[in-house]
N, C-alpha and C positions, 0 to 999 in steps of 0.2 A: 539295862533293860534290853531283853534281845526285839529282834524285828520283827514283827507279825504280819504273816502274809494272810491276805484276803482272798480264797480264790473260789471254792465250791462251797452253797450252803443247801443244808437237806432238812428239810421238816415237812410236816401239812402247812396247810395256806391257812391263812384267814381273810375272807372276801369282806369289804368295805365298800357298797358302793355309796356315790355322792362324789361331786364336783365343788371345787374350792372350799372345802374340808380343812377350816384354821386351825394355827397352834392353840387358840383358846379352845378348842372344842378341843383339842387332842389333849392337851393337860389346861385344864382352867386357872384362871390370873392367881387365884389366891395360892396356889402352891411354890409361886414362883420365890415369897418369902421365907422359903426351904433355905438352909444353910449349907446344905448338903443335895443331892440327889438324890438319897439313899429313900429306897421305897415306894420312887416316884410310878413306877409301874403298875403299883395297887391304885391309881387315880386317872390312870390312861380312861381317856372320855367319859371320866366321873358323872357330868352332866347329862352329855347325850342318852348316858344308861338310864337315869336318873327318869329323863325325859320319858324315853319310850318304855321305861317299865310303868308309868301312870296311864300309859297306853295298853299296856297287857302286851306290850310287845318284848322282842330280846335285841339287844344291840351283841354283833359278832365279838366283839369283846367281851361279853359277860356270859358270852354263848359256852355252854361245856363242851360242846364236840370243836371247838377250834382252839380250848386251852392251852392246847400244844403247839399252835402253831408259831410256825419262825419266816413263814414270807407275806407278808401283807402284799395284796392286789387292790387296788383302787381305779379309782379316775382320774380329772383333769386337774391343773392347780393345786396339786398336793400341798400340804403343809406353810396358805398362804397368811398372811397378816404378820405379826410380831416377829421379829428375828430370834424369839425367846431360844435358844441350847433346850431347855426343861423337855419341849415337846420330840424331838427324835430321841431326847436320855430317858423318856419316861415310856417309848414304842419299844425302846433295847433293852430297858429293864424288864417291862413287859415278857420279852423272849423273842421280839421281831427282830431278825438279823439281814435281809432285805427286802426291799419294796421295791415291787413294779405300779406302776403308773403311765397313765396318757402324757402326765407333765408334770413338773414343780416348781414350785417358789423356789428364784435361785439361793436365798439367803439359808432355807430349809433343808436344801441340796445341798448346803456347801454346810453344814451341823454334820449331817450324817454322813458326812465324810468323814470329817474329823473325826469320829466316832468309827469309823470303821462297818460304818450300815451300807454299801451298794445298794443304789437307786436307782433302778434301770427303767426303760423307757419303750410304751410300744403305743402303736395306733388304737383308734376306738376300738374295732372291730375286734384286735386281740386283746383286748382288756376285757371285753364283755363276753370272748370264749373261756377265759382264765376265770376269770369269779363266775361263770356258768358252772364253768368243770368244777371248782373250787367246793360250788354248793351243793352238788352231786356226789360229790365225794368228800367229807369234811376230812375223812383222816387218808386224804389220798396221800402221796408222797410229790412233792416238787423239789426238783435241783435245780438252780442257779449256780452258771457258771461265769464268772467275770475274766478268764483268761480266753475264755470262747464265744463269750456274749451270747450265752445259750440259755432255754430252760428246756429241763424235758418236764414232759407232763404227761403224764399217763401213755407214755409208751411214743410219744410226737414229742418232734424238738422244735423249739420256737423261739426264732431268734430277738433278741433283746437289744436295746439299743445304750451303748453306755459310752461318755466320751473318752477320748485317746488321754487326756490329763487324769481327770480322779481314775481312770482306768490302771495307770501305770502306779498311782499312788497305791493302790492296794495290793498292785502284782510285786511293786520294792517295798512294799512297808511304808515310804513316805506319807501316806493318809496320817501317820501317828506322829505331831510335830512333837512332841513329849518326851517323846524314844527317842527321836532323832537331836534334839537337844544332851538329853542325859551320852549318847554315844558318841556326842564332839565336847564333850564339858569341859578336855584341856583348850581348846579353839574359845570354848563359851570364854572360859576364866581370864583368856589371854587377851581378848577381845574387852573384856568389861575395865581392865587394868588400864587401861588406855584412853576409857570414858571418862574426863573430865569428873560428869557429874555424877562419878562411883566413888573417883577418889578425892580427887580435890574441890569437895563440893565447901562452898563458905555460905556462912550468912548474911 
């Protein structure tokens, strides 16, 4: 499996707003007895939708002019509650490839790593210029850049705030421990020989 680097992502936004915004609103409990992930992006905030369509409202996820989109903008407390993987695998399966935000659930931050999502970081005032612009323009274009901690947006660059560790992990590949497993597998094997309870395990 070769290395996959992380570094610029281009699509339209999809603007979210709302504060402490949990995994059960972003993929709800019962999906979670999935045996697979496959799919799970047709159920991204099933409920929510659910909700405000008995309102005559649209939730930006079931909005057609953000279908396309690949950067979710939000607010504070991103992706808090359940440590469920389900909820960043079912934003990616979706097509969201990263999120900016006020803040995150570290447990939520630390999925969408694994996963390969940058999740970047700015104050109130630039989050509520980002989903202004956002709504302004649904199929504007936005780039993220994770080797420059940038985003341009409509023609302004706005710097993004992402740390020096998951930073470095997407610029080596390391974000994918998978790959990095499969690419030492004679170390894995050589290592596991050695485990007691691999080989001489008794009953």
């Amino acid at each position: 499996m070769s290395v996959k680097i992380i570094d610029k992502t281009s699509g339209s936004g999809v603007p979210l707003r709302g504060n402490d915004i949990d995994t059960d609103r972003i993929i709800p409990a019962r999906f979670l007895k999935r045996v697979t992930f496959d799919g799970l992006g047709d159920h991204a905030f099933e409920d929510d939708i659910a909700a405000l369509k008995r309102q005559d409202k649209v939730h930006p996820f079931a909005n057609p002019i953000y279908s396309k989109g690949a950067v979710l903008a939000t607010n504070s407390n991103f992706g808090s509650g359940s440590s469920r993987e389900h909820a960043p695998q079912s934003l990616m399966r979706w097509g969201i490839q990263a999120i900016i935000a006020e803040s995150y659930s570290e447990i939520f931050f630390g999925n969408c790593v694994s996963l390969g999502i940058p999740c970047f970081k700015v104050d109130s005032a630039t989050a509520e210029k980002i989903l202004s612009w956002i709504e302004a323009n649904p199929e504007g274009e936005l780039q993220t850049s994770v080797a420059e901690r940038k985003l341009l947006m409509g023609g302004e660059e706005i710097v993004l705030e992402l740390a020096d560790g998951p930073r470095g992990q997407f610029l080596d590949g390391s974000w994918n421990a998978r790959a990095g497993l499969l690419r030492n597998l004679d170390q894995v094997r050589a290592v596991a020989e050695k485990l007691a309870y691999v080989n001489n395990y008794e009953d």
